[in-house]
N, C-alpha and C positions, 0 to 999 in steps of 0.2 A: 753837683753830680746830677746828670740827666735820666731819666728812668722813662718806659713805656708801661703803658695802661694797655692794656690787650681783651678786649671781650672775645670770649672764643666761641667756638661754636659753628662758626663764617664758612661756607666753603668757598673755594678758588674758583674760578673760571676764567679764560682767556690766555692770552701769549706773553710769555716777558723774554730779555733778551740778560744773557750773563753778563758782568762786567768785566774790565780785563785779568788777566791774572794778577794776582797782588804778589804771592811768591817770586813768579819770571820777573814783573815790574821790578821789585826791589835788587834783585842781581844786575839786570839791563842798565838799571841809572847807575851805579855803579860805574859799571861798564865805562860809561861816559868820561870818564878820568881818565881813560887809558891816551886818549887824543887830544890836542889841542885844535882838531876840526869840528863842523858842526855835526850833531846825530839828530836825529829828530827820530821822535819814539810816538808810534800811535795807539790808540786803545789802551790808555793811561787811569786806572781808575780814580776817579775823587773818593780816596779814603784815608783816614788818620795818620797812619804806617806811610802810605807812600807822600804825601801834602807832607808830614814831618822831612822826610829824605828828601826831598825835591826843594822844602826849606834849605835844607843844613848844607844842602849844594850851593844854593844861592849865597851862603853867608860865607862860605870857603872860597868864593867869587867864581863860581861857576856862569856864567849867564844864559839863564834860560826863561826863556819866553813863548807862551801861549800861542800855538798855531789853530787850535779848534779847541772842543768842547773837550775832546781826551788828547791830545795831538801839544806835545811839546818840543821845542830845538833847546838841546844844551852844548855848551864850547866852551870847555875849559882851557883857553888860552891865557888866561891871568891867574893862576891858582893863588891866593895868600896862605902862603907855606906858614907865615907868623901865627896866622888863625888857627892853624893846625896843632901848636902847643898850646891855645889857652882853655882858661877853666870849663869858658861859655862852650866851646866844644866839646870839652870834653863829657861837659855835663847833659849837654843835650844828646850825646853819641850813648848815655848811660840809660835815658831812657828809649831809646829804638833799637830792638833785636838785629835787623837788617844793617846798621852802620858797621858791625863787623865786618863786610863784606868790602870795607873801603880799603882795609888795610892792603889786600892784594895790587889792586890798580896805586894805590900811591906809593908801595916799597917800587912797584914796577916801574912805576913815570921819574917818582921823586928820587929814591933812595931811602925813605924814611916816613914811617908815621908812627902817633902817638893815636892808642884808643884806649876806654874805658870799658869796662866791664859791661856789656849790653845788656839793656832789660827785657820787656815785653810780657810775653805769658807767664803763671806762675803754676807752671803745669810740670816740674821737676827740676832737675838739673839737666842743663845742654851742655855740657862739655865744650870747649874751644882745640882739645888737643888737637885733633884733627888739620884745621887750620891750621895753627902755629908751626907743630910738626914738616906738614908738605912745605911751608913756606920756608922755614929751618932749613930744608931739606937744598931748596934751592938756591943756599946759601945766605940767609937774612940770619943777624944775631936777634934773640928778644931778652928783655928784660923787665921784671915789673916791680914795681914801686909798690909795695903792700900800703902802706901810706896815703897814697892816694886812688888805690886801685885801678892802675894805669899802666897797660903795656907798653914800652916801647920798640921800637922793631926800624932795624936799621941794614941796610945793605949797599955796598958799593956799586956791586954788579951782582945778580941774577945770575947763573951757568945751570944750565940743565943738566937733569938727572931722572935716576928710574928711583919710584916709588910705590909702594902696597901702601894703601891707606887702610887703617884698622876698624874704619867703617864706612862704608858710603854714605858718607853726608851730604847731603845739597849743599848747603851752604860750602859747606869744605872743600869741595868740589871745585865748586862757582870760583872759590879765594881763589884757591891755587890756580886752577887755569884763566883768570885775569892775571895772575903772576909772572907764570911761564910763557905767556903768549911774547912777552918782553925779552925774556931770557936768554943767554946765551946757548946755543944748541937745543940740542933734543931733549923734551923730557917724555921723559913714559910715565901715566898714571892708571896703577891695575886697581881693581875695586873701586873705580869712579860712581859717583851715579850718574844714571842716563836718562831720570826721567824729563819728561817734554819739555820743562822750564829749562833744565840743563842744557838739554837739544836746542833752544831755543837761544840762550846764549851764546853756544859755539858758532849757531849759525852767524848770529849779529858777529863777533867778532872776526869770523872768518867775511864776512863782506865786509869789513875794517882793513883786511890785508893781511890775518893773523894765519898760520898753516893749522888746524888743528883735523886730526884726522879718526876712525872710528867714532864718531858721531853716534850714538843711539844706544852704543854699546860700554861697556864697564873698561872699556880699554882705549884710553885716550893715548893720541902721540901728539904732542905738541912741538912743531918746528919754531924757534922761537925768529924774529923779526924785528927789524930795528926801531921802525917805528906803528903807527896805525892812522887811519885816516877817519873821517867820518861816512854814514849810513844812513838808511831810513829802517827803522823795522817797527812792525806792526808785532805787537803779542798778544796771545791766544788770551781765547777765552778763558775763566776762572774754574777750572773744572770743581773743585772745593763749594764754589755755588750752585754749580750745578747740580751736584747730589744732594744738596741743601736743598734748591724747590723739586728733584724727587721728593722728597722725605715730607716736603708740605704738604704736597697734594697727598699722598697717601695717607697720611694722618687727619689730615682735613678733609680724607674720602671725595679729594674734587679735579676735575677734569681740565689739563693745563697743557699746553704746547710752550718747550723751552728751544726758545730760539740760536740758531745760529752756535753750535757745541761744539763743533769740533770733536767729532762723536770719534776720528780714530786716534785722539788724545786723549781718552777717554779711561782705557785701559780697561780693569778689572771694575770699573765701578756702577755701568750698570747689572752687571752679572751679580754685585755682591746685591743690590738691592732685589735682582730675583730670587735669588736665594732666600730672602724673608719672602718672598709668595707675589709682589709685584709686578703689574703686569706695565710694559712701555714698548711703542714703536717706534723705530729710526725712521724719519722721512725726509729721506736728503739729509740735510746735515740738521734736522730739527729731531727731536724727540717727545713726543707724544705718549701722556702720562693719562692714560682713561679713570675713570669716576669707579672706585673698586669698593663695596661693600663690606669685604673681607680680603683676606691675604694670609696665607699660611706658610708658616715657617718650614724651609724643607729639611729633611734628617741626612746624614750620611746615607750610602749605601747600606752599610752593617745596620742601621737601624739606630745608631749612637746621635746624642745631641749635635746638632749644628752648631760650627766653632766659625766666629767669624773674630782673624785677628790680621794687625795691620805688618807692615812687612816693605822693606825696600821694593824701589820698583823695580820690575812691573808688578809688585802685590800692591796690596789694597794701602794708600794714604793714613796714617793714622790722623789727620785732620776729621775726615769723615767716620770714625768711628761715635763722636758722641751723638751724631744724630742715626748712624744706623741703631743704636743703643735706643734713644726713643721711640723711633719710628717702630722697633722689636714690641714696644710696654702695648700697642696692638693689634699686635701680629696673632696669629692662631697658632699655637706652641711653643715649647719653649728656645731659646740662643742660649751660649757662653760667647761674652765678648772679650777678648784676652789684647787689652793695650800692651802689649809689650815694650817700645819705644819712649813713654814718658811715664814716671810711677805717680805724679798725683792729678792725670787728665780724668780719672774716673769718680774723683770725691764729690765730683753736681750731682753724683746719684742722689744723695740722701735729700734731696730739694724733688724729683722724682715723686721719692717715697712718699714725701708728703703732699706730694699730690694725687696718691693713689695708685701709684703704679707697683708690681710686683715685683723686686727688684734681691737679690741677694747679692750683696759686697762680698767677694771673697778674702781680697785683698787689694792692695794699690792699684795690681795692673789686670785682676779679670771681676767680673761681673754676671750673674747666671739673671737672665731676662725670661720671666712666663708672662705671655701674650695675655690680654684680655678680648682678643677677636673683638672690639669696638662693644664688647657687651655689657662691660662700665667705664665711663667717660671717666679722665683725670677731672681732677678737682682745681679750679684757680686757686692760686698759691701768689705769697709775697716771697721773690727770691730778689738773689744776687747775683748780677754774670761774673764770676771767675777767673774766665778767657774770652777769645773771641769764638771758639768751636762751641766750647759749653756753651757761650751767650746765646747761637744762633741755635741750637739744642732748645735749650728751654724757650728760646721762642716759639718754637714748633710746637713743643708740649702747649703750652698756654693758646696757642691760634686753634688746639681741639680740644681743648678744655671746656668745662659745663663750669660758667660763672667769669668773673673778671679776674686778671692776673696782673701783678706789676713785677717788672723786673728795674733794677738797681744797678748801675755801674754800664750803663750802656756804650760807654765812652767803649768797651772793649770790644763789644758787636761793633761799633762805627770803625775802630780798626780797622777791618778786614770786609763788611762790608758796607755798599754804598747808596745812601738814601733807600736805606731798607724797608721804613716804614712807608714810604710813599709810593715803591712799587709794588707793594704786596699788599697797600689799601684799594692799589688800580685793581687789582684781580680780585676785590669784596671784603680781603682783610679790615677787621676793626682794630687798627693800632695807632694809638695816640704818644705823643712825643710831650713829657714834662720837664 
């Protein structure tokens, strides 16, 4: 198990550039199973999550090969449906959250796939109903093996239908309409999600030759299609890092241009970090994060504490709530952060605490934050990363930290993001890789 050594104290200066989305990445590759042409997918990030997925394609016999530094072709013209029942899959399908997402593209192509219970963060319960349901919906039987904890899911034909899903899921989303793009007829899906990753799907699949229509919006109509062809698509930037080196430089009190954002995909998320008193400029599509001394938390109107909680989009990402959470511990007054969405994304607090931050746990899903206006530094602390939001959280706390910190389990920061330590040593950061 890998851990950083972090001396804090460092401030930031200079420009760094986001890497691709890891969220859209992992629906996109997916994607790739709906054709037996080629796709080629650029702005691909090198991290754990997607190098796992881009493996388990490879071994399903997708062939894919290296076009640049982010930039891959996949064509799955040979699939081994056989590899699809064994253990080795299924076991590697147990440990990545994003393989669920396969199940759609292969009831659609194949008629049939087998998956395991997906792992990843251990940040509550993610429910699958959503998934299973819309694809039920479209006619697929599931059934699971409690024994081996092993869905299987089979379907002849596809026929389109209208459905309400009973939450907006990304993920859920994403399954189904990889599903119905295949489908016989029309489907309608009301309470879709629309955010960018999602938009960003439809659009790839729709330059496939898929009809899908209301794009952007909670109300998809899916024309389904006999077959689909391949693409080229580029995806966005990681908007999830991007409020991540927000959150640095203002902790770190240091002055950073983040390149290249994709600033009207950006949504509510620089506004949530105004809101804690932050000042940044949009310049062209960069953002420009100045050297702040201080930053104060704003109040309602009525004068009541500031609630910042997370919320389908276009509300705020619950990924970036654990670093508005410490970016708050020095902020000038106080926050309520209310995770509504996962019940145990808020238990890194108590690793916080011990590094001196003011912190009240209310319960699993809010947190009441008073600001130390940078007038006492956290203390270096020995933690453990948790998740990958918590990870990159506590690395923030520890890069404005007074003294040395190590964190533990880093493997779950390299998930989600990419050679972290090395672009954030380019901008002055002191983090050492053990």
């Amino acid at each position: 198990m890998a851990s950083f050594v972090i001396e804090g104290g460092h401030k930031l200066h200079g420009e760094i550039t986001p890497q691709g989305a890891k969220n859209e990445v992992l629906q996109i590759l997916c994607a790739t199973l709906l054709t037996s042409e080629e796709v080629i997918v650029n702005n691909i990030p090198d991290i754990l999550d997607v190098n796992n997925l881009i493996q388990l394609l490879r071994e399903m016999g997708v062939k894919v090969a290296k076009k640049g530094m982010h930039s891959y072709s996949f064509q799955a013209d040979a699939v081994d449906l056989n590899y699809l029942e064994s253990d080795d899959f299924l076991k590697k399908c147990s440990s990545l959250r994003g393989s669920v997402m396969l199940v759609g593209p292969l009831v659609a192509r194949f008629g049939k796939a087998l998956i395991s219970k997906p792992g990843g963060d251990k940040i509550g319960r993610r429910r699958l109903d959503t998934h299973f349901v819309g694809i039920q919906k479209l006619g697929a039987s599931f059934k699971y093996d409690a024994l081996r904890s092993v869905y299987q899911i089979e379907a002849k034909e596809l026929t389109g239908t209208y459905m309400l899903l009973d939450e907006a899921s990304v993920t859920g989303t994403a399954n189904i309409v990889m599903a119905a793009v295949l489908a016989k007829g029309k489907t309608t899906i009301y309470n879709a999600a629309c955010e960018p990753y999602l938009q960003q799907l439809c659009k790839m699949l729709n330059a496939m030759g898929a009809r899908i229509s209301g794009v952007a919006s909670n109300l998809l109509v899916i024309e389904g299609v006999e077959r689909l062809g391949g693409c080229v698509h580029t995806a966005l930037p990681d908007m999830i890092e991007v409020g991540s080196f927000i959150g640095m430089a203002a902790m770190t009190q240091s002055e950073i241009t983040i390149k290249n954002v994709s600033f009207q995909n950006l949504g509510i998320i620089p506004e949530s970090f105004r809101r804690l008193g932050i000042k940044m400029e949009q310049r062209d599509d960069d953002l420009y994060i100045p050297e702040q001394e201080h930053y104060e938390i704003e109040s309602f109107m009525d004068g009541s504490i500031m609630t910042i909680a997370d919320a389908p989009w276009p509300g705020l990402t619950p990924d970036l709530l654990s670093v508005l959470l410490v970016v708050a511990t020095q902020a000038k007054g106080s926050v309520l952060i209310h995770q509504k969405m996962f019940e145990s994304r808020l238990f890194f607090v108590d690793k916080l605490i011990d590094m001196g931050a003011q912190i009240i746990l209310c319960d699993p899903h809010r947190a009441v934050v008073i600001g130390h206006d940078h007038q006492f530094h956290l203390r270096g602390g020995n933690m453990t990363s948790p998740d990958i939001r918590a990870g990159i959280a506590l690395l923030i706390a520890a890069m404005s930290a007074e003294g040395s910190s190590r964190i533990h389990n880093i493997e779950q920061i390299d998930r989600g993001y990419q050679n972290i330590e090395h672009r954030l040593n380019a901008l002055g950061a002191r983090i050492t890789r053990i």
